[in-house]
Backbone as a ProteinNet text record, in pm:
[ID]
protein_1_A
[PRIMARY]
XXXXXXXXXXXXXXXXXXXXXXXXXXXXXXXXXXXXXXXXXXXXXXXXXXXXXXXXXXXXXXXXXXXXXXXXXXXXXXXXXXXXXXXXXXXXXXXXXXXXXXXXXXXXXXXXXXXXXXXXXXXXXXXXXXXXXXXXXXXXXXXXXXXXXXXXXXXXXXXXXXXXXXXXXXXXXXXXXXXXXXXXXXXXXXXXXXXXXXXXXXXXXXXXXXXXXXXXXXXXXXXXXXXXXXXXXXXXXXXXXXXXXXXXXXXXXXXXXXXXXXXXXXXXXXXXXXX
[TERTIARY]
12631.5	12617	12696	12791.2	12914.3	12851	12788.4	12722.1	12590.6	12501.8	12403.7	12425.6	12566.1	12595.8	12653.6	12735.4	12799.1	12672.7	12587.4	12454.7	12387.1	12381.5	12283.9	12396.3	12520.5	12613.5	12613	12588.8	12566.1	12481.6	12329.1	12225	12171.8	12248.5	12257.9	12339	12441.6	12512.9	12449.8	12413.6	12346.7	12215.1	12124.8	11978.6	12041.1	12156.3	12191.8	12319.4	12308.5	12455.6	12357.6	12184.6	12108.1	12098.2	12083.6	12101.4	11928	11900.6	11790.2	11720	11582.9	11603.6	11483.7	11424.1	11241.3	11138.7	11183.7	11130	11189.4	11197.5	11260.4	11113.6	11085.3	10929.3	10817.8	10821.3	10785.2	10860.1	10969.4	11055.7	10956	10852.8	10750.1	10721.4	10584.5	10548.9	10582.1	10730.8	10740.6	10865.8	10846.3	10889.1	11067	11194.1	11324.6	11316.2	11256.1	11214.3	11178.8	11035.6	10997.1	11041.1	11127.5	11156.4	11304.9	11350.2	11487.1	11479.2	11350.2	11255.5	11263.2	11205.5	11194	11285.4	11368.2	11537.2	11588.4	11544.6	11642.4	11530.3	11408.4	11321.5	11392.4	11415.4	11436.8	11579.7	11664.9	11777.1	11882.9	11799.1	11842.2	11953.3	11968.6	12082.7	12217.5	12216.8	12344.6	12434.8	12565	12650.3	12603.2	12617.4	12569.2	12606.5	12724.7	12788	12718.9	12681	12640.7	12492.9	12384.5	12295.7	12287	12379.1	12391.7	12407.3	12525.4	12524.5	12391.2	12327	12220.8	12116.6	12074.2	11989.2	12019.6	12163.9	12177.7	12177.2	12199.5	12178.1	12040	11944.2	11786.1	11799.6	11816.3	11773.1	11825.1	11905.2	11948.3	11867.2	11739.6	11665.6	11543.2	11558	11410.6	11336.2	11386	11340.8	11349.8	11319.9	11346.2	11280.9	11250.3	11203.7	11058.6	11052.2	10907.1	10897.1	10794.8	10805.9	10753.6	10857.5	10797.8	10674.5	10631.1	10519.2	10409	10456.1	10294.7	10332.3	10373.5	10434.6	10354.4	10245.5	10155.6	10157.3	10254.6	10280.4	10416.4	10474	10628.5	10640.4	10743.3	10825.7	10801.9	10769.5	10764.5	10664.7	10521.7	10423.6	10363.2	10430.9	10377.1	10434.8	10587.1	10602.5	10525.8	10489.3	10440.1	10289.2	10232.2	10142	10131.9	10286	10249.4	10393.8	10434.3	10544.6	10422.7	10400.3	10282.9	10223	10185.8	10109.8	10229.4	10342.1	10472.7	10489.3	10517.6	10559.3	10437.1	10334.2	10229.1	10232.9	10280.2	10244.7	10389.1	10518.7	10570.3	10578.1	10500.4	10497.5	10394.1	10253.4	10181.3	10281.2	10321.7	10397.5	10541.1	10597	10686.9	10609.3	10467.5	10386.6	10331	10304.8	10247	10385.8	10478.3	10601	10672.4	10692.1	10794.3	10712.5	10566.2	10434.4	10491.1	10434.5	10418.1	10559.4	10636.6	10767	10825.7	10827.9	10860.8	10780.9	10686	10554.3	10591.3	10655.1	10668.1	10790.3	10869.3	11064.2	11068.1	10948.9	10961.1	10881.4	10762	10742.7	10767.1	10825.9	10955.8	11094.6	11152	11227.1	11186.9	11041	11038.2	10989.9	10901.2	10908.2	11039.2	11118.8	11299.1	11246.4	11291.8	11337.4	11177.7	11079.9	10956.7	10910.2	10786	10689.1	10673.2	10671.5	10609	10763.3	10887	10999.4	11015.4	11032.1	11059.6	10941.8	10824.4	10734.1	10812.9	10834.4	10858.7	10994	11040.6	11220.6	11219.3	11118.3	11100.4	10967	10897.6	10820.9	10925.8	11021.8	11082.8	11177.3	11256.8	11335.8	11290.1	11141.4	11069.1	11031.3	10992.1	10971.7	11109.8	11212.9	11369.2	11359.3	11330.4	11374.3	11303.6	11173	11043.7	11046.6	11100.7	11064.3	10937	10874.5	10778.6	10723	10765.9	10592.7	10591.7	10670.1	10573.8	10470.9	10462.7	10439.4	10297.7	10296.5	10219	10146.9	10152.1	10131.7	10015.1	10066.3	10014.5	9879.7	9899.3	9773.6	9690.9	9714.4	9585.7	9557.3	9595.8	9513.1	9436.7	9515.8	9397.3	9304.3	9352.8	9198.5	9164.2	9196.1	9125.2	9057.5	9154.4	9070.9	9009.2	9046.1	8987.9	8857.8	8945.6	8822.2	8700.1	8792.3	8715.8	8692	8747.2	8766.2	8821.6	8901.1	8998.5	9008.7	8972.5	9003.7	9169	9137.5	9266.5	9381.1	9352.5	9447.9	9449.9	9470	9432.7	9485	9482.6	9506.8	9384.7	9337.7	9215.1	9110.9	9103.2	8996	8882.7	8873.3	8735.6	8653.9	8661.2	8520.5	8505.7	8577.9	8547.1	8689.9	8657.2	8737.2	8699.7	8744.1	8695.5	8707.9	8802.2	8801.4	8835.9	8763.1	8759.8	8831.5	8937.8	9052.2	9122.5	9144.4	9200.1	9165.7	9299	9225.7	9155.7	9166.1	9090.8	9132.4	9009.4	9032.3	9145.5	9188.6	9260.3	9387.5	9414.8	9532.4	9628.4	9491.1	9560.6	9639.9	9606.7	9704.9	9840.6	9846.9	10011.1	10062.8	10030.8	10069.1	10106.5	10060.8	10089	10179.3	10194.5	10296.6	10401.6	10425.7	10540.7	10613.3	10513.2	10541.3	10615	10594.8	10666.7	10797.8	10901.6	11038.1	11065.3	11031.2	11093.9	11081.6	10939.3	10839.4	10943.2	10962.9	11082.9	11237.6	11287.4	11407.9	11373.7	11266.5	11269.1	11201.2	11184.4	11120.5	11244.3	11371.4	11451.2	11593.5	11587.2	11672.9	11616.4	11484.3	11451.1	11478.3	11403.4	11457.9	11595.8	11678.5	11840.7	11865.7	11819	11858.1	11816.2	11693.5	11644	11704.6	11679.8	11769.8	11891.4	11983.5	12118.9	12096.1	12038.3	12010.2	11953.7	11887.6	11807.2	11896	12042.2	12121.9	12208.6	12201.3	12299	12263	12402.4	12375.3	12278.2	12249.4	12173.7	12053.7	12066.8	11895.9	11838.6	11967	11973.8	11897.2	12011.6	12009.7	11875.1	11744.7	11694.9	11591.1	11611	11486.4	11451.5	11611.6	11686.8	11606.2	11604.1	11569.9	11392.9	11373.4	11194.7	11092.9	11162.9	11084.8	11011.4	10895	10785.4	10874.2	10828	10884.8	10838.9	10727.5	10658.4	10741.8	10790.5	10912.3	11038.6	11070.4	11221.6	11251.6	11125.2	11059.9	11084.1	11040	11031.7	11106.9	11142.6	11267.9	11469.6	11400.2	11562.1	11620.9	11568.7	11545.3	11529.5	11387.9	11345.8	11423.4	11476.5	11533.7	11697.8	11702	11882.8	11852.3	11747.3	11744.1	11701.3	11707.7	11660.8	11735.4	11832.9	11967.8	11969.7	11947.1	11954.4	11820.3	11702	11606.8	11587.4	11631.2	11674.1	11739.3	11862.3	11936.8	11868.8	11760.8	11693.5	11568.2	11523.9	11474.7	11537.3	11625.3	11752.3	11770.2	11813.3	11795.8	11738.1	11588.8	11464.6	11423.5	11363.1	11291.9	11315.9	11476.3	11451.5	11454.4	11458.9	11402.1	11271.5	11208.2	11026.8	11015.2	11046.8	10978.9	11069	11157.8	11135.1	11194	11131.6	11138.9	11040.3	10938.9	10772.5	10772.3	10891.4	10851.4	10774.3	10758	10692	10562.5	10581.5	10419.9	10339.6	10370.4	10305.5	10250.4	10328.7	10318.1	10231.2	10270.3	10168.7	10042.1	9989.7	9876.3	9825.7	9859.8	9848.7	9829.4	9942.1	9910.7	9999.9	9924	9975.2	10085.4	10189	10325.4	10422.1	10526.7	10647.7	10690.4	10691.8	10742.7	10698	10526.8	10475.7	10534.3	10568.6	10604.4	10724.9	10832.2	10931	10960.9	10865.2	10837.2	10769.1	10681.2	10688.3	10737.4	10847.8	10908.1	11022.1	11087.9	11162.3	11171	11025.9	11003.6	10958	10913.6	10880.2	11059.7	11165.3	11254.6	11254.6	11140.3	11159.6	11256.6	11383.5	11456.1	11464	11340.1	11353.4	11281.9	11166.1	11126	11209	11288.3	11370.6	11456.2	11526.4	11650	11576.4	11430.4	11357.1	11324.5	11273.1	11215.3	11373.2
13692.6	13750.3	13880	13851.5	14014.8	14105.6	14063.3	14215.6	14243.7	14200.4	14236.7	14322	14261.2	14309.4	14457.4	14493.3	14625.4	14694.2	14659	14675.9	14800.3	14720.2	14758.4	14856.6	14836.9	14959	15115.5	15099.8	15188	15252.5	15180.7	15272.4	15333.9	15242.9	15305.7	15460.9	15487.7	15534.2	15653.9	15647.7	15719.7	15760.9	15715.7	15778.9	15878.9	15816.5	15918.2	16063.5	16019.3	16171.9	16250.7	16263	16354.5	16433.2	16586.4	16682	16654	16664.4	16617.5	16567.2	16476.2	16350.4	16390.2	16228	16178.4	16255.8	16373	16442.2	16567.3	16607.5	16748	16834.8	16757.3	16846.8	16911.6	16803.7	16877.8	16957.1	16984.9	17067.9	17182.9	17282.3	17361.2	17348.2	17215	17193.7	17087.9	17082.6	16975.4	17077.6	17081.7	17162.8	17045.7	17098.3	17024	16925.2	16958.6	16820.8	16654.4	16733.2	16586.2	16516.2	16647.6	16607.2	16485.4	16542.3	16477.2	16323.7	16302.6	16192.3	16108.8	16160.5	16092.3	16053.6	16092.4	16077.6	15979.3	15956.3	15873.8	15731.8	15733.9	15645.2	15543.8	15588.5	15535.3	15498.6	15568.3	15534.5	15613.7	15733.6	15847.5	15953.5	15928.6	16040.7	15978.3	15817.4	15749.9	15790.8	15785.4	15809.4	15664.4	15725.1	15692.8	15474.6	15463	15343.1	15267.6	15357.9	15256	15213.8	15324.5	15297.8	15145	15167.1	15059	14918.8	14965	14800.7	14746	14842.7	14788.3	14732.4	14796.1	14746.4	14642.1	14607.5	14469.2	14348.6	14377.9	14286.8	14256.4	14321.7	14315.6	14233.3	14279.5	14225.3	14101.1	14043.9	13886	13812.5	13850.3	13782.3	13806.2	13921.1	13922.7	14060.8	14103.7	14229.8	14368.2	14399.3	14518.9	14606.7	14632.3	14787.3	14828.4	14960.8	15008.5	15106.5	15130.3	15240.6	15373.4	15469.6	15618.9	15660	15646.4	15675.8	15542.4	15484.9	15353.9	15304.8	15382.3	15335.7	15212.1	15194	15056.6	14965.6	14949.4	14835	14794.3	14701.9	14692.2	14664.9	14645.5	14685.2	14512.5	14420.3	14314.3	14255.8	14305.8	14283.7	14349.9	14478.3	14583.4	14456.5	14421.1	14338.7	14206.2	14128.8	14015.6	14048.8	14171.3	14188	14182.8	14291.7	14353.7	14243.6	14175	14103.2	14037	13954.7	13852.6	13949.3	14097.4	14140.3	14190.7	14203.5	14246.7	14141.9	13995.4	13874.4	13873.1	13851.8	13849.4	13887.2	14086.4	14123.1	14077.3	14078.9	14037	13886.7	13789.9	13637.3	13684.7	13770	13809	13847.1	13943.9	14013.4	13944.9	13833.7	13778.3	13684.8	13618.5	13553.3	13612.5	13698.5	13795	13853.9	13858.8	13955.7	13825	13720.6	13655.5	13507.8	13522	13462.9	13572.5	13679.6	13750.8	13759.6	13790.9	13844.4	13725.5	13547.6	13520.9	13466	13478.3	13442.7	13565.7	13727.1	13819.2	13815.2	13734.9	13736.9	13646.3	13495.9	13426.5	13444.1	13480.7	13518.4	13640.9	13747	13851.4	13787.1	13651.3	13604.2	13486.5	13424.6	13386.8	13419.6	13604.5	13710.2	13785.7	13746.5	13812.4	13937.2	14062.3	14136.1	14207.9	14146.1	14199.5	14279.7	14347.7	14467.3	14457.2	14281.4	14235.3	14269.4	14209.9	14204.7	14380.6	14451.3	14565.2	14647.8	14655.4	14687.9	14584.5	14510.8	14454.2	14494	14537.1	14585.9	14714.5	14787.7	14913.2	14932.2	14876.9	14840.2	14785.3	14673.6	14652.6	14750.7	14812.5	14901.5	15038.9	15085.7	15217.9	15165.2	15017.7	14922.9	14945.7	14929.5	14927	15048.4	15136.5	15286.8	15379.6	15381.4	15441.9	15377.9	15461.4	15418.7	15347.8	15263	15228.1	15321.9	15366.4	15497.3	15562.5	15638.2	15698.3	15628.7	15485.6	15383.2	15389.5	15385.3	15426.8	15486.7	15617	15732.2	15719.1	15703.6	15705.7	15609.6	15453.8	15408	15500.5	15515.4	15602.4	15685.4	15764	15929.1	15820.3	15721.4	15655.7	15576.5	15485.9	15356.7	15414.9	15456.9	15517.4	15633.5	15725.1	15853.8	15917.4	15878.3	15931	15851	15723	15568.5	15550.7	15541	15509.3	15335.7	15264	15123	15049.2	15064.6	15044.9	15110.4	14992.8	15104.3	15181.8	15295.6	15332.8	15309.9	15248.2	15204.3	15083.9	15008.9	14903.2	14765.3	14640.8	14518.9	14423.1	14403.1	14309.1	14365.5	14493.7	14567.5	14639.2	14612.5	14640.9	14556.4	14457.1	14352.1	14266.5	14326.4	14298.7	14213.3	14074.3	13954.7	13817.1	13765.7	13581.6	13528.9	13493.5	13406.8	13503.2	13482.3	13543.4	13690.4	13763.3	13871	13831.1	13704.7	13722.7	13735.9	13777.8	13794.6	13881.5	14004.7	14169	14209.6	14327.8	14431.2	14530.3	14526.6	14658.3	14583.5	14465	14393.2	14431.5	14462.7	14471	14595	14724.3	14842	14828.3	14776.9	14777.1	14645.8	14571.9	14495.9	14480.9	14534	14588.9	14717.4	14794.5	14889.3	14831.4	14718	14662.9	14556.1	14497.6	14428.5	14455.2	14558.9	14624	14641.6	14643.1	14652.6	14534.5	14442.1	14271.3	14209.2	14247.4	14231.5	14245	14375.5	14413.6	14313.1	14329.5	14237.1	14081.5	13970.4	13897.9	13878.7	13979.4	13979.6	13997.7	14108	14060.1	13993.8	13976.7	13792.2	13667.4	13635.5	13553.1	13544.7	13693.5	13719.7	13700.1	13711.1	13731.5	13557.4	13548.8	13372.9	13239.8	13293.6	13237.7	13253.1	13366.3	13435.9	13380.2	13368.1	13282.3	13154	13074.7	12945.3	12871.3	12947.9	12971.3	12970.5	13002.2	13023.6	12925.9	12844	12721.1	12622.9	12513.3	12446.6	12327.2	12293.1	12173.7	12167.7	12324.6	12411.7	12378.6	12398.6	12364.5	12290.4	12173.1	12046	12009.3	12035.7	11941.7	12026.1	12158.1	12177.8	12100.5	12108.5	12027.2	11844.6	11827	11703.6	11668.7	11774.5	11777.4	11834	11889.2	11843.9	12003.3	11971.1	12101.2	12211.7	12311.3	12453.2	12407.5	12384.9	12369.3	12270.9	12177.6	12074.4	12123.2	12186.2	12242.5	12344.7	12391.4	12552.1	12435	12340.7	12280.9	12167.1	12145.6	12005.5	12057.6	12171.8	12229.6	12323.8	12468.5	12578.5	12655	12610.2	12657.1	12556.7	12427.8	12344.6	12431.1	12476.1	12508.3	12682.6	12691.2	12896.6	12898.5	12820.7	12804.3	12823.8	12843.3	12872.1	13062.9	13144.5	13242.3	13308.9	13223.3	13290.2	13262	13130.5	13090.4	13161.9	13275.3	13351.3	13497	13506.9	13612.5	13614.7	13489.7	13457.1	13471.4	13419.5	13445	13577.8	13638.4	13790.5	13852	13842.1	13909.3	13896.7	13757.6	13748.3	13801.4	13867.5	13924.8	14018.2	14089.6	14238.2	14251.3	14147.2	14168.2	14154.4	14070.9	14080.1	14143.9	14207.3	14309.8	14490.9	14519.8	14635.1	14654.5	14653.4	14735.3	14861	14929.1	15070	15159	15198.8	15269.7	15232	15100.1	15050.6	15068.6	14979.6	14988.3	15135.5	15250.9	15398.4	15448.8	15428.8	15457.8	15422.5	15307.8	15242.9	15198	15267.8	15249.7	15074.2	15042.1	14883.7	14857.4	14800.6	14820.2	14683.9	14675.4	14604.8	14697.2	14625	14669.1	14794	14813.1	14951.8	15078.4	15023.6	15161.4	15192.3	15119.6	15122.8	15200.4	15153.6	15197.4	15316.9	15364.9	15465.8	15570.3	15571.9	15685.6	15688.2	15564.2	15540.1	15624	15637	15714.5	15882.9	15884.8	16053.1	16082.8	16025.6	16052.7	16012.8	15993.6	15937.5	15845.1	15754.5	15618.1	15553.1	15530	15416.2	15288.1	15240.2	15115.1	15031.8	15111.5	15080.5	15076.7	15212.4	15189.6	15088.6	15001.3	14917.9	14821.5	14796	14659.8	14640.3	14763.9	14735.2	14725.2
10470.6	10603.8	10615.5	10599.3	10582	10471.9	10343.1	10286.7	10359.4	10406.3	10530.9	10620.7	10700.5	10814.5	10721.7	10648.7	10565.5	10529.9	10478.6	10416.8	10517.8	10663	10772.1	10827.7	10832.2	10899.1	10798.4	10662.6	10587.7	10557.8	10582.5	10579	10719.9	10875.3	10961.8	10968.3	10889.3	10878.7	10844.4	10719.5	10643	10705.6	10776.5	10856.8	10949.1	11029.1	11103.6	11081.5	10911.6	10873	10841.3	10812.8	10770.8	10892.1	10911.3	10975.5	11018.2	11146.1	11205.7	11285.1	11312.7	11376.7	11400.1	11392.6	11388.8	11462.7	11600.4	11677.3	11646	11551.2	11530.2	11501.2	11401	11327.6	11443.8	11575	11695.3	11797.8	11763.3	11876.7	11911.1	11826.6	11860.2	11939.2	11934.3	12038.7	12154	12175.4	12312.1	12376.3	12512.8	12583.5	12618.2	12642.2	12611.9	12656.8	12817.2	12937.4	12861.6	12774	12747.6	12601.8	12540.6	12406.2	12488.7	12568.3	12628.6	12683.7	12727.9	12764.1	12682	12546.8	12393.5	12371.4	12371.1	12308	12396.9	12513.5	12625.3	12611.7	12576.7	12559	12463.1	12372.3	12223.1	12191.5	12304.8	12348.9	12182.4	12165.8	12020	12077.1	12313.6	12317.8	12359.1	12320.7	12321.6	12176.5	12169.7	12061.9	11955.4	11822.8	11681.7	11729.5	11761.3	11749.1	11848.8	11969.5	12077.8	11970.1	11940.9	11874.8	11805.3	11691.6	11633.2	11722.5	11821.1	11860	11930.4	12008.4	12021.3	11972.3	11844.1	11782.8	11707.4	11691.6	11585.1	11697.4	11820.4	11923.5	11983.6	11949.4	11927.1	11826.5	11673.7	11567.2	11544.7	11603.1	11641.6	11634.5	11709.1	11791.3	11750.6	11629.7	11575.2	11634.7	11723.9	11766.4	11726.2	11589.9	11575.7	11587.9	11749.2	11833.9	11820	11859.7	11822.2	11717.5	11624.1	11526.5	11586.6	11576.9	11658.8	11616.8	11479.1	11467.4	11465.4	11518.3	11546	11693.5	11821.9	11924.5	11995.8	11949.6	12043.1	11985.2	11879.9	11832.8	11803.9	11723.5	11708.5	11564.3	11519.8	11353.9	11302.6	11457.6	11383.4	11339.5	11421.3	11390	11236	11219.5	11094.7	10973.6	10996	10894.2	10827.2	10985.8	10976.1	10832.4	10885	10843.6	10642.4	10655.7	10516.2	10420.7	10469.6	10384.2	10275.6	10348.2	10250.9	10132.1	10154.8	10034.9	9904.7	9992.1	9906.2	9817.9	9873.3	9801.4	9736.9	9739.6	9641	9531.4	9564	9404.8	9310.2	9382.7	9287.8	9265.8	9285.2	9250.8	9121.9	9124.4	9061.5	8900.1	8945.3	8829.8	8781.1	8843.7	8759.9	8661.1	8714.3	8630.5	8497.8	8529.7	8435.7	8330.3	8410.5	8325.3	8258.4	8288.4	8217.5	8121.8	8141.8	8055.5	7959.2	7952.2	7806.4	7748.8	7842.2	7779.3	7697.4	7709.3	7674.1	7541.1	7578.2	7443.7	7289.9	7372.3	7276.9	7217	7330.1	7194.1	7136	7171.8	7047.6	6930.1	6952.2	6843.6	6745.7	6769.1	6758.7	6699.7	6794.9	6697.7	6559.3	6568.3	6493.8	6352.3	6373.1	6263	6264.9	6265.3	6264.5	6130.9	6140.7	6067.2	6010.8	6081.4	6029.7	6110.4	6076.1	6140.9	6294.9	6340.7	6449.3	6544.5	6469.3	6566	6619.3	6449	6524.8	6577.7	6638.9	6764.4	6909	6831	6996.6	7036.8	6961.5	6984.9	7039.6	6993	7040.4	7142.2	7143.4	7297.7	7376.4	7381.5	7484.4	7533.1	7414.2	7468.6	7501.5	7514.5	7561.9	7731.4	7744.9	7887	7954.2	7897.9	7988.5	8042	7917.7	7982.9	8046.4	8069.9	8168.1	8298.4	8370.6	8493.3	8519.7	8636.6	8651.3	8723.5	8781.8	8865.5	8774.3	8622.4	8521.9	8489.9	8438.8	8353.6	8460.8	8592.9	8716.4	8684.2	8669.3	8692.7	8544.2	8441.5	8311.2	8285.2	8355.2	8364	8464.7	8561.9	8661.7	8582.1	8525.6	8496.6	8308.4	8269	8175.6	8147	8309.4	8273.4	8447.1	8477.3	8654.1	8631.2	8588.7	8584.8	8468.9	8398.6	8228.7	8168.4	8187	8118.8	8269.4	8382.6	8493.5	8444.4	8463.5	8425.9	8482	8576.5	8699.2	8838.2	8913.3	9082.3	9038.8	9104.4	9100.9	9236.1	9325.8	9377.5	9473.2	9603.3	9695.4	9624.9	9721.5	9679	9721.1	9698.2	9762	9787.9	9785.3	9833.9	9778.5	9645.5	9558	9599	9634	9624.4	9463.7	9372.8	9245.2	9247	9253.3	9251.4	9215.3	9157.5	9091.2	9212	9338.7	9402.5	9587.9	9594.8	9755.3	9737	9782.2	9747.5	9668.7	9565.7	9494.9	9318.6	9255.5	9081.8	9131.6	9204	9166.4	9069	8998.1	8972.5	9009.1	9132.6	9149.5	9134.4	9100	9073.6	8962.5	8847.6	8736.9	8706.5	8728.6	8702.3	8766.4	8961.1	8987.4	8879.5	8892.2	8818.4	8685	8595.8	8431.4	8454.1	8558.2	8535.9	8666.9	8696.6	8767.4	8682.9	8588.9	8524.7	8331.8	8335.7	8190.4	8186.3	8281.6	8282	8298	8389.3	8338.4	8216.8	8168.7	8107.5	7930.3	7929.1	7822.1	7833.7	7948.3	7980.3	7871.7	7943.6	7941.9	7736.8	7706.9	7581.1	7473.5	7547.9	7492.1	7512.6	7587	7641.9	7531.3	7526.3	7471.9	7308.4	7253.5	7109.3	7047.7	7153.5	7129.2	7153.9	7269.3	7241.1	7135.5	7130.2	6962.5	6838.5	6837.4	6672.9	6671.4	6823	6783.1	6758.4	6813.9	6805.2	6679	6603.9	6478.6	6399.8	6415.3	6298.4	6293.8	6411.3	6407.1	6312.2	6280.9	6209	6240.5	6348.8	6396.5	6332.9	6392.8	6327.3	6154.5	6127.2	5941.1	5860.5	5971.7	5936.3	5974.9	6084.3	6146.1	5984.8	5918.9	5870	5718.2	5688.8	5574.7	5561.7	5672.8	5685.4	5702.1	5657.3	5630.3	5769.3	5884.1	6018.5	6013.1	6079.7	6034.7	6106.8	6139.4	6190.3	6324.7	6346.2	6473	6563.8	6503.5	6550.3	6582.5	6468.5	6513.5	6614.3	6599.7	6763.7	6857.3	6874.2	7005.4	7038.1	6983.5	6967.5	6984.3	6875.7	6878.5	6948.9	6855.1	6922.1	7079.9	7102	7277.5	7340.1	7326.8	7471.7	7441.7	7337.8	7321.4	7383	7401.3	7435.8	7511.5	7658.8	7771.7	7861.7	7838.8	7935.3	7995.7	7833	7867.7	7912.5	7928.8	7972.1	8130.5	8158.5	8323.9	8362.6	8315.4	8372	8361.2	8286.8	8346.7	8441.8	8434.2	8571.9	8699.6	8688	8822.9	8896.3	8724.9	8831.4	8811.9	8802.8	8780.3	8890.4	8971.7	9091.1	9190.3	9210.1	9378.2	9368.8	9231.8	9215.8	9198.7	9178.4	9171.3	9268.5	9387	9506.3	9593.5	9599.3	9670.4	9672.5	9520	9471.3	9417.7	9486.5	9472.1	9571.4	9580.4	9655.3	9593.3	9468.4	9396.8	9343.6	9333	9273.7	9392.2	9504.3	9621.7	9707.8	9667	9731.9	9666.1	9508.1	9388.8	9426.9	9439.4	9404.6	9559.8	9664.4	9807.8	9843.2	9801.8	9877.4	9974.9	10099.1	10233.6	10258.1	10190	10148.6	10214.9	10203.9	10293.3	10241.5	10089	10003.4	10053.7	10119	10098.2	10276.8	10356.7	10495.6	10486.5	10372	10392.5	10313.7	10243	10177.8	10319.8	10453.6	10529.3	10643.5	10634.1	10765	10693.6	10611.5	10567.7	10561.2	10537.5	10531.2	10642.9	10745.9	10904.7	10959.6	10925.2	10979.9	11125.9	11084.7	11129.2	11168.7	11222.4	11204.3	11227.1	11339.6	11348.4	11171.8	11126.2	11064.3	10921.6	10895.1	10793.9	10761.7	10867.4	10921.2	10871.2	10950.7	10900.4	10804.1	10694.1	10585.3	10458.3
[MASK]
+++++++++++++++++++++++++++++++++++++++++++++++++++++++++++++++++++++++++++++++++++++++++++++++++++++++++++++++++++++++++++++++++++++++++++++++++++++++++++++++++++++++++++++++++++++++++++++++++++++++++++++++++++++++++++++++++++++++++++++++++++++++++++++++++++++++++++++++++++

């Protein structure tokens, strides 16, 4: 509760140390009268602190305000709307990212020192280090715009789907470029926890004692290298779901990222606070 509450005093902090403010871009055209209106509406010509206390005494209660640029509606309804497509893609993409990733460090650790480990050593470590909106950026202009093989952007909204909106087409690009940085993590977490485990003596002994490979993978090995791949589950998931600002802006899916991606550049604040 206390890093929340520090959390929300700091990026309050911070919306309002930028030289500016959400009605500036029209000072042109609004004459002082009604720009002064605006400001007393929104309650933007009280001092920085009163601001704050007010709005965390709204947000108690679930009320966080109206968005200046969507005024006929409120910050809670925009959320209600777009949370669900946020949690989606990353439930989507931890499935997808920590399926392959762990399918690629074991078998990576169980070709140790061969052709297969090192591609995957160096695919995972080119995945750590590319941002994902390059990784973005690079599928669109090759299976969207070059191949034409992929919608290039939306969530549900091709029509081209196995089961009602879901399993689209336009699923697969955010998703393969949201999913390549866990995707690497969890590929090598797993390799590293095998290869140690592989060298123990239990391991030795169980092969010493005649038991196929296929046995000792699953008997010995994976239940003893399960520890360090649960701990990258741990802290993988609440960065998949809710650090899709870039996939979501990228690939226009109407999720919280892309909200808080022009509530930011319109200087929004109820919407920034919420998202």
């Amino acid at each position: 509760m206390m890093i929340l509450l520090a959390v929300s005093i700091i990026v309050f902090s911070l919306m309002h140390s930028v030289p500016g403010g959400p009605f500036d871009e029209r000072k042109g055209r609004l004459p002082p009268a009604a720009k002064a209106n605006i400001l007393k509406k929104y309650g933007l010509d009280q001092p920085v602190w009163k601001q704050y206390i007010n709005y965390m005494s709204h947000a108690v209660r679930f009320d966080f305000g109206i968005p200046y640029q969507r005024p006929h509606t409120t910050v809670a309804k925009l959320i209600s709307k777009s949370w669900a497509i946020t949690v989606q893609v990353g439930l989507t993409t931890i499935v997808v990212a920590f399926g392959f990733g762990i399918l690629a460090g074991i078998y990576a650790a169980y070709h140790q020192n061969s052709w297969v480990d090192t591609l995957v050593t160096f695919v995972s470590s080119l995945g750590v280090t590319v941002p994902n909106f390059v990784v973005a950026m690079w599928l669109i202009l090759i299976f969207a715009v070059s191949l034409n093989w992929l919608p290039m952007g939306g969530w549900g909204s091709s029509g081209q789907c196995l089961i009602d909106k879901y399993f689209c087409t336009d699923w697969i690009l955010p998703v393969v470029a949201y999913a390549i940085a866990p995707m690497a993590i969890v590929a090598r977490y797993t390799r590293a926890s095998i290869v140690e485990v592989m060298g123990e003596d239990y391991v030795r002994t169980a092969r010493a004692k005649g038991l196929s490979e296929v046995k000792v993978m699953r008997k010995h090995v994976l239940r003893n290298a399960q520890i360090p791949m649960v701990t990258a589950l741990g802290t993988e998931i609440p960065n998949l779901i809710t650090g899709s600002i870039f996939i979501e802006s990228t690939f226009r899916i109407n999720g919280l990222g892309k909200y808080f991606v022009t509530s930011t550049l319109n200087r929004d604040y109820p919407m920034i606070m919420a998202t």
